[in-house]
Biopython code that builds the backbone (N, CA, C, O; Angstrom):
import numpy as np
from Bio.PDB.StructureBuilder import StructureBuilder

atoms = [
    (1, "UNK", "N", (256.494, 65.685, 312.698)),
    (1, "UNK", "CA", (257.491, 64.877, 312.015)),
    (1, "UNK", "C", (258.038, 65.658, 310.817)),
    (1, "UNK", "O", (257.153, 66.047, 310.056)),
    (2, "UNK", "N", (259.109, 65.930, 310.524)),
    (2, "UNK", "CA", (259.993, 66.544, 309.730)),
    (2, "UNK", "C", (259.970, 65.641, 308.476)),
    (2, "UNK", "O", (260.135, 64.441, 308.691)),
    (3, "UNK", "N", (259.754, 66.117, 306.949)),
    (3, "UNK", "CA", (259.702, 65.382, 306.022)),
    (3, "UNK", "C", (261.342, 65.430, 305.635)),
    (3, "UNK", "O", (261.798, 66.556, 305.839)),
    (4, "UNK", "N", (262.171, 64.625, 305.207)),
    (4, "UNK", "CA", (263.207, 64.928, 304.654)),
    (4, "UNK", "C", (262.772, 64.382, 302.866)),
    (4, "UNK", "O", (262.006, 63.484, 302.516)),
    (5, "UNK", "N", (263.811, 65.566, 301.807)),
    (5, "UNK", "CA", (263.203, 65.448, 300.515)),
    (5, "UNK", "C", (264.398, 64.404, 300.111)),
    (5, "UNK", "O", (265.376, 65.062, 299.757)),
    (6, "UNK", "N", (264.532, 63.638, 300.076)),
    (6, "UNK", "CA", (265.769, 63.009, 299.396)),
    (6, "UNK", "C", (265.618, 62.855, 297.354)),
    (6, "UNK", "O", (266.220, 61.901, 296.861)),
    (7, "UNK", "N", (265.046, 63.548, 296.646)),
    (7, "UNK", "CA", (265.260, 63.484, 295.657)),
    (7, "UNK", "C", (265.916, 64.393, 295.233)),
    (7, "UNK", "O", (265.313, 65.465, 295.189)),
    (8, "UNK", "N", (267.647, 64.395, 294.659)),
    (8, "UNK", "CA", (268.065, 65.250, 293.845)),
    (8, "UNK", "C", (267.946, 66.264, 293.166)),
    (8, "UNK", "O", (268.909, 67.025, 293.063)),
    (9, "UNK", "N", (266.811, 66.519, 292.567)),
    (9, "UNK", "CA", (266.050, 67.422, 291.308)),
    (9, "UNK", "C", (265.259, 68.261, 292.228)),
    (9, "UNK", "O", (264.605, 69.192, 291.758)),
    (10, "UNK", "N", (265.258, 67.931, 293.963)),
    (10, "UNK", "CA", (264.141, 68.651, 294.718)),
    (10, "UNK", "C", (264.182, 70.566, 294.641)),
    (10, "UNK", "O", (263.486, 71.561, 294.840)),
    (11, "UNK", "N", (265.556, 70.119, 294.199)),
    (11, "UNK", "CA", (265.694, 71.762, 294.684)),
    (11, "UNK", "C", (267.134, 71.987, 293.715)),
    (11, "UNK", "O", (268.302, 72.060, 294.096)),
    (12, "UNK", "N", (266.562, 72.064, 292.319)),
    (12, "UNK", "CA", (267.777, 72.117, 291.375)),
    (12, "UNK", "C", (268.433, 73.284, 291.766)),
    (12, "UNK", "O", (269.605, 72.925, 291.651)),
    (13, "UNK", "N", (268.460, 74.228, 292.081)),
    (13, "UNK", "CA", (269.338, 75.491, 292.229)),
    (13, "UNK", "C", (270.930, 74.923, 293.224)),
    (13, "UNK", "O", (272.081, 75.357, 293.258)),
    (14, "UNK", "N", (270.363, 74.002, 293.780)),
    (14, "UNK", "CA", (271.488, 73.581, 295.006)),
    (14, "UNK", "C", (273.033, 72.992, 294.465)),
    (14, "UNK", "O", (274.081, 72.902, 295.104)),
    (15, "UNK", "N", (272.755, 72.656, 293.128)),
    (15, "UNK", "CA", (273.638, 72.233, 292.657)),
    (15, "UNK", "C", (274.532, 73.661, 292.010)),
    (15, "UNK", "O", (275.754, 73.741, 292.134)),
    (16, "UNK", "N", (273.796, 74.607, 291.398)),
    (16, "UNK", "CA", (274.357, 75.900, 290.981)),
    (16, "UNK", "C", (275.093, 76.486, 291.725)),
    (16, "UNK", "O", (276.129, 77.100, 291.472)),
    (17, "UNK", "N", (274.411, 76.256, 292.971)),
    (17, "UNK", "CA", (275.318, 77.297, 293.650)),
    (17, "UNK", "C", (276.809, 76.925, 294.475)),
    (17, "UNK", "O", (277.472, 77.602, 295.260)),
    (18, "UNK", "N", (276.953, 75.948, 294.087)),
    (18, "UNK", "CA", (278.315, 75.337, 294.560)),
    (18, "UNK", "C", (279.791, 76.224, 294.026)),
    (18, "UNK", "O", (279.845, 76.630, 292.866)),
    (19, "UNK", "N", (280.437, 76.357, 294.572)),
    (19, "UNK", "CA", (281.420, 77.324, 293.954)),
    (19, "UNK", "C", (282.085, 76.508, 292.848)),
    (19, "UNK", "O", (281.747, 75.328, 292.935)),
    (20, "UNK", "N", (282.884, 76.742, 291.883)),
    (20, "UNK", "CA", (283.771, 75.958, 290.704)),
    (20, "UNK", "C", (284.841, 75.812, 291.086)),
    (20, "UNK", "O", (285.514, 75.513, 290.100)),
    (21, "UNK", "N", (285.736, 75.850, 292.364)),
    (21, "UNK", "CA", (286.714, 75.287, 292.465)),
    (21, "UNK", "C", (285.930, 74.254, 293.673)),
    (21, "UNK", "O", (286.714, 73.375, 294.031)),
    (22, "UNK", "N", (284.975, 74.195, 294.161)),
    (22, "UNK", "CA", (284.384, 72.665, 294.710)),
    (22, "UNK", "C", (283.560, 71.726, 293.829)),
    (22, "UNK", "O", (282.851, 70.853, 294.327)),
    (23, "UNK", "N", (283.729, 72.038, 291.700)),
    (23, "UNK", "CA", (282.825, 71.256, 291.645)),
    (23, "UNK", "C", (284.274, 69.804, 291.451)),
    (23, "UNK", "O", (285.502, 69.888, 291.462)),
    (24, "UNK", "N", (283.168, 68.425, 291.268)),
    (24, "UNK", "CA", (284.257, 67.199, 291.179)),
    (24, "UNK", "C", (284.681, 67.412, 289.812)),
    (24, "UNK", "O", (285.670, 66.720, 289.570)),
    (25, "UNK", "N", (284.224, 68.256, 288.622)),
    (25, "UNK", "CA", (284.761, 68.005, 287.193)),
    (25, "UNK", "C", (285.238, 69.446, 286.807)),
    (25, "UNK", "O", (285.270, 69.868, 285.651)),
    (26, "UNK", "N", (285.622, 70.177, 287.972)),
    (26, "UNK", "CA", (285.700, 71.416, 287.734)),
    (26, "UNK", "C", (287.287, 71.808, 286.985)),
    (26, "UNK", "O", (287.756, 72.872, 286.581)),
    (27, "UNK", "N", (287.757, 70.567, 287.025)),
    (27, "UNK", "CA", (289.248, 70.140, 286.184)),
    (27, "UNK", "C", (289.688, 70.021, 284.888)),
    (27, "UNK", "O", (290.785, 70.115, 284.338)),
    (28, "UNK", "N", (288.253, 69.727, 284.437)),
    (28, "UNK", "CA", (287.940, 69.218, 282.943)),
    (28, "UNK", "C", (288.092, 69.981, 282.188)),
    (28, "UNK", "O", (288.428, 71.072, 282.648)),
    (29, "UNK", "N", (287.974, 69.904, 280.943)),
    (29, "UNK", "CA", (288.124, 71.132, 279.861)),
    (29, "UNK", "C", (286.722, 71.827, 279.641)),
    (29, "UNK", "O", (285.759, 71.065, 279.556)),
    (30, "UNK", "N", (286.528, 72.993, 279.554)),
    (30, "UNK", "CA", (285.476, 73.462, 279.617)),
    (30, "UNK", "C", (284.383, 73.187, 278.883)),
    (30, "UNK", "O", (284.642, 72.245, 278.134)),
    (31, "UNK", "N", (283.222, 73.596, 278.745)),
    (31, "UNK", "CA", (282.299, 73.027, 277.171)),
    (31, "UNK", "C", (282.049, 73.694, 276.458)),
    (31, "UNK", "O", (282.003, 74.915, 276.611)),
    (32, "UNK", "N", (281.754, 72.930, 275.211)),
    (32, "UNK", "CA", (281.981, 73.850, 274.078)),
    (32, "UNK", "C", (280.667, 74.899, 274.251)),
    (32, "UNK", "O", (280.634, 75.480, 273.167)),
    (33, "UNK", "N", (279.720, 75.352, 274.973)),
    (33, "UNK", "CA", (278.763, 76.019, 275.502)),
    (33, "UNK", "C", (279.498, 77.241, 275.694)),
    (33, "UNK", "O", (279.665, 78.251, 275.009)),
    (34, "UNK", "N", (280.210, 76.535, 277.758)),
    (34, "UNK", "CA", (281.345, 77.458, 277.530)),
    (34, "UNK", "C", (282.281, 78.630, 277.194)),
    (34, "UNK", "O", (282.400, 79.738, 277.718)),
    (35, "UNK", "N", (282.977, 77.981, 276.045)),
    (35, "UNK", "CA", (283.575, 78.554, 275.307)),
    (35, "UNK", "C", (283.112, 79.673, 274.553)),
    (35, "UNK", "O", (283.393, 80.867, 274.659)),
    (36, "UNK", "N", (282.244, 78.984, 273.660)),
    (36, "UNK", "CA", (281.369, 80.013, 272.977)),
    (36, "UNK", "C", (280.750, 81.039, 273.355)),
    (36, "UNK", "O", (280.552, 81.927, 272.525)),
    (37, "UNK", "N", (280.257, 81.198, 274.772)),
    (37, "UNK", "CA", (279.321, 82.469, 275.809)),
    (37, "UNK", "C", (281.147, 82.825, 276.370)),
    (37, "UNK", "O", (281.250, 84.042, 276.213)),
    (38, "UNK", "N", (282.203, 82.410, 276.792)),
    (38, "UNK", "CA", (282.703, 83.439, 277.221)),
    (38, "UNK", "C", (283.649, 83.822, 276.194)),
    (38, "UNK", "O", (284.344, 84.776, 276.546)),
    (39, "UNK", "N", (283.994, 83.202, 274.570)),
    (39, "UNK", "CA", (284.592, 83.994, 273.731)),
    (39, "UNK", "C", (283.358, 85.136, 273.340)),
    (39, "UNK", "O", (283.851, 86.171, 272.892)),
    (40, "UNK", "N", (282.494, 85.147, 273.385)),
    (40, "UNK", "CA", (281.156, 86.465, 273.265)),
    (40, "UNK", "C", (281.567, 87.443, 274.353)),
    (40, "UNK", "O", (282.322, 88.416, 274.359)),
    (41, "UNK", "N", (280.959, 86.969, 275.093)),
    (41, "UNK", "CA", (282.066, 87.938, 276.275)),
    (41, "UNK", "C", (283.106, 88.614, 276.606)),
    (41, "UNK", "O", (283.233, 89.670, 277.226)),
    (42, "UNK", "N", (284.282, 87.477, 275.849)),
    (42, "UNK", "CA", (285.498, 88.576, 275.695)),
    (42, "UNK", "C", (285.295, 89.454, 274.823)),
    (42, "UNK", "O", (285.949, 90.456, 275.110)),
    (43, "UNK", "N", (284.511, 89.623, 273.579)),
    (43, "UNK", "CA", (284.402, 90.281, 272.580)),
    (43, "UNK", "C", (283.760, 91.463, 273.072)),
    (43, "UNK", "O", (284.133, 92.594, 272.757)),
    (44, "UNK", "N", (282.969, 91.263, 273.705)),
    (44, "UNK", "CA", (281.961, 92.406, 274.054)),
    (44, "UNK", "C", (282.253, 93.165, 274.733)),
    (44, "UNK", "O", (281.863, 94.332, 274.719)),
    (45, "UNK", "N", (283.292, 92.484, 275.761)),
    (45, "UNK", "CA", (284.146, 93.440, 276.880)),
    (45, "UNK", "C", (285.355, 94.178, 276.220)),
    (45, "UNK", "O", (285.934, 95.059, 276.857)),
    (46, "UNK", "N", (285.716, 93.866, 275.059)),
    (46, "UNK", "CA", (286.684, 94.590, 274.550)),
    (46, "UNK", "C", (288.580, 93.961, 275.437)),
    (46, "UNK", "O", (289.685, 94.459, 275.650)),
    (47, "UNK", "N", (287.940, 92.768, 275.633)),
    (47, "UNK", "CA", (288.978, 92.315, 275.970)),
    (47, "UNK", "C", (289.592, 90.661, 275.309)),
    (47, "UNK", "O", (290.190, 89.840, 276.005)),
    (48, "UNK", "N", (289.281, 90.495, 273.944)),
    (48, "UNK", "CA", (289.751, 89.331, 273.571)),
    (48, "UNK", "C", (290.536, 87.964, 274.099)),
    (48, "UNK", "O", (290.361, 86.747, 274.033)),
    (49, "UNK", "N", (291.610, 88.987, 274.723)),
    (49, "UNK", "CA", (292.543, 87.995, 275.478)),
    (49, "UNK", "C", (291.675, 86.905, 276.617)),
    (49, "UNK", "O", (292.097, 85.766, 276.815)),
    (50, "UNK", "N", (290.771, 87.294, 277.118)),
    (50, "UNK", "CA", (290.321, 86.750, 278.302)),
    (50, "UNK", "C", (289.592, 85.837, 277.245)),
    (50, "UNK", "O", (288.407, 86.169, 277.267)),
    (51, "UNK", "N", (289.697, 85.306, 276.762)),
    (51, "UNK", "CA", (289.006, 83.578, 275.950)),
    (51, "UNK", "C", (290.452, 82.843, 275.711)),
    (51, "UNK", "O", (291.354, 83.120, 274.921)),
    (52, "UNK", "N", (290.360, 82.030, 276.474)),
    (52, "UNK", "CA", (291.977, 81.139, 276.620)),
    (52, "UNK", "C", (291.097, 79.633, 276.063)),
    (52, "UNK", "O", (290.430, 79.067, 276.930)),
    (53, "UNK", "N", (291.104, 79.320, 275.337)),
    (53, "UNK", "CA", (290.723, 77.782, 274.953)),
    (53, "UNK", "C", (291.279, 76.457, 276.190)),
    (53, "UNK", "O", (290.644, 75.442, 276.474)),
    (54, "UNK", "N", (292.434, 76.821, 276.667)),
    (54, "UNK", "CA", (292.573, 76.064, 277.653)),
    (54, "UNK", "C", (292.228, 75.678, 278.842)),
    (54, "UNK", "O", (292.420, 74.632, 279.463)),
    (55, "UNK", "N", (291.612, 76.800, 279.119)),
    (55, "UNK", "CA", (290.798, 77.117, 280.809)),
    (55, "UNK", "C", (289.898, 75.882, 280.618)),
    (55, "UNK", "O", (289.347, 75.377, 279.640)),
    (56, "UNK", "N", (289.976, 75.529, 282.219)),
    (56, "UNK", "CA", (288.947, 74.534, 282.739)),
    (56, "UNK", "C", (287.507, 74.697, 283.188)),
    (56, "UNK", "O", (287.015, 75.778, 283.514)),
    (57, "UNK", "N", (286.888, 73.562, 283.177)),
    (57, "UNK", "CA", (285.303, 74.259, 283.199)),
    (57, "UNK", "C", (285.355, 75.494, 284.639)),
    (57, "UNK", "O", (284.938, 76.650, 284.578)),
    (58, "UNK", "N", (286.015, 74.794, 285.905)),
    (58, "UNK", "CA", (285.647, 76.244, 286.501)),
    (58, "UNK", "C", (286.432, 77.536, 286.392)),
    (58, "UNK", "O", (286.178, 78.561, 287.024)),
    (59, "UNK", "N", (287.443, 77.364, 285.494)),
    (59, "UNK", "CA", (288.185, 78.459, 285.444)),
    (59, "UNK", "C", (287.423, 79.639, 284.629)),
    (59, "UNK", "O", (287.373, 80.852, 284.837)),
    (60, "UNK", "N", (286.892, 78.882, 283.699)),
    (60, "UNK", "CA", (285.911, 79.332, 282.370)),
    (60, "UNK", "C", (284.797, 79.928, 283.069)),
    (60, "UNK", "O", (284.753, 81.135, 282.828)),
    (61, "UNK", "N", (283.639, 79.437, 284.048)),
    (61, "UNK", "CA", (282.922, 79.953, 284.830)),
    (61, "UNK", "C", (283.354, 81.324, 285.654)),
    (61, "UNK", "O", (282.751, 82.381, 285.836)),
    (62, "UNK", "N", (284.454, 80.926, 286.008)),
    (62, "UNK", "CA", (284.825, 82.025, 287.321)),
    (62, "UNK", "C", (285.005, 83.048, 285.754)),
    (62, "UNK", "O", (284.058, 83.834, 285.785)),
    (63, "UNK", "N", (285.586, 83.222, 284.860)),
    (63, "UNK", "CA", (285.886, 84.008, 283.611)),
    (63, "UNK", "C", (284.467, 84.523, 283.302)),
    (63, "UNK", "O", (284.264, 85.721, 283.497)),
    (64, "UNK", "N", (283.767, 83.988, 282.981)),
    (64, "UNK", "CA", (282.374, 84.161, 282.577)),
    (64, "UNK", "C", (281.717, 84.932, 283.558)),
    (64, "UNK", "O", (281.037, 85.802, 283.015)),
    (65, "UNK", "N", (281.644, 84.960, 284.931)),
    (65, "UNK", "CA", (280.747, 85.511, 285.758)),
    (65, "UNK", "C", (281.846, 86.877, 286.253)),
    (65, "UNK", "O", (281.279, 87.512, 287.143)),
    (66, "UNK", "N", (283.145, 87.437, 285.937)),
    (66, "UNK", "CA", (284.102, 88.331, 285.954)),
    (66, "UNK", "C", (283.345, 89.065, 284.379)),
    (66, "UNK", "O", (282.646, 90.077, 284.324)),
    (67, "UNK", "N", (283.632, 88.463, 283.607)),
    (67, "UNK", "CA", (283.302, 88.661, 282.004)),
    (67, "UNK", "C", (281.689, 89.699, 282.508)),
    (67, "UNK", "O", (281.631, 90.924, 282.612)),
    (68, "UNK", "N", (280.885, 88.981, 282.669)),
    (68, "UNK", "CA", (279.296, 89.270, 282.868)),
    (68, "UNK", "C", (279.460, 90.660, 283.930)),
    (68, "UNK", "O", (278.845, 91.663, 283.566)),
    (69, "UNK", "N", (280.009, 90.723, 284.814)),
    (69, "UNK", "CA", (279.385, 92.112, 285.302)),
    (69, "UNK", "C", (280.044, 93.141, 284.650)),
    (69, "UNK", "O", (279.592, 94.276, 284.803)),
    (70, "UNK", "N", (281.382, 92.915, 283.695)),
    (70, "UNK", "CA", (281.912, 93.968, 283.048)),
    (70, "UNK", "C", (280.595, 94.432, 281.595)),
    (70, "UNK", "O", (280.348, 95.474, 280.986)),
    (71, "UNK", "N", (280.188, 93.386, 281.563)),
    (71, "UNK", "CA", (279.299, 93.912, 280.570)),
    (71, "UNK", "C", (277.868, 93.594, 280.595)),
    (71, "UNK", "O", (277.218, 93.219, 279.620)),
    (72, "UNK", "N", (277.527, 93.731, 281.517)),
    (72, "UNK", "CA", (276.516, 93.789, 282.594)),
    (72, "UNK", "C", (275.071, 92.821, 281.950)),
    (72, "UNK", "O", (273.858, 93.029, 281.980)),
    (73, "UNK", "N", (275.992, 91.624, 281.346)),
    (73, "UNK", "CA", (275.292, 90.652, 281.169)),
    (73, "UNK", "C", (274.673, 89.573, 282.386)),
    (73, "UNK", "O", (273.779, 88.750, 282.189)),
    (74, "UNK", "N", (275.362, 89.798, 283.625)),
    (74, "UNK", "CA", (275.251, 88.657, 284.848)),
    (74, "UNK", "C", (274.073, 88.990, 285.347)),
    (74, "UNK", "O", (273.733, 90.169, 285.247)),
    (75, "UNK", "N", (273.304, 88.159, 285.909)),
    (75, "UNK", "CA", (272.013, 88.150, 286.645)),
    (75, "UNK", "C", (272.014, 89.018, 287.657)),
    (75, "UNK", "O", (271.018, 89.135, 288.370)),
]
sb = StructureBuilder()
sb.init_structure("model")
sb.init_model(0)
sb.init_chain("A")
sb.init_seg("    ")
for serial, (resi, resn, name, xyz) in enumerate(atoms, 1):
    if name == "N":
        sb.init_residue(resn, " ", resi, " ")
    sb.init_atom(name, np.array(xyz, "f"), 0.0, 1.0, " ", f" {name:<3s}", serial, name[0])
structure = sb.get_structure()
């Protein structure tokens, strides 16, 4: 008999790995978290411009994980 896990939290990674243009709030304005790790980022990359205050949370992500291998902060 096959257990199925139906609790949410079973396997937190599952939620990470969803891409940011499939998340449902991926529309929203980004967080101030965010902001703050990818204006660091632009700084570090020597590219300022790439911290737009307007970007949406997944726009900001997809920025952040572009941002991270230039400065070989990404996992």
């Amino acid at each position: 008999m096959e257990t199925i896990n139906e609790h949410p939290k079973a396997e937190p990674t599952s939620n990470a790995e969803k891409a940011p243009e499939n998340w449902t709030t991926g529309d929203e304005a980004m967080t101030g978290a965010q902001a703050s790790y990818l204006k660091t980022l632009a700084e570090e990359a020597g590219q300022p411009d790439a911290f737009d205050p307007a970007l949406s949370k997944a726009e900001a992500s997809l920025r952040i994980d572009a941002l991270q291998e230039k400065t070989g902060r990404g996992a």
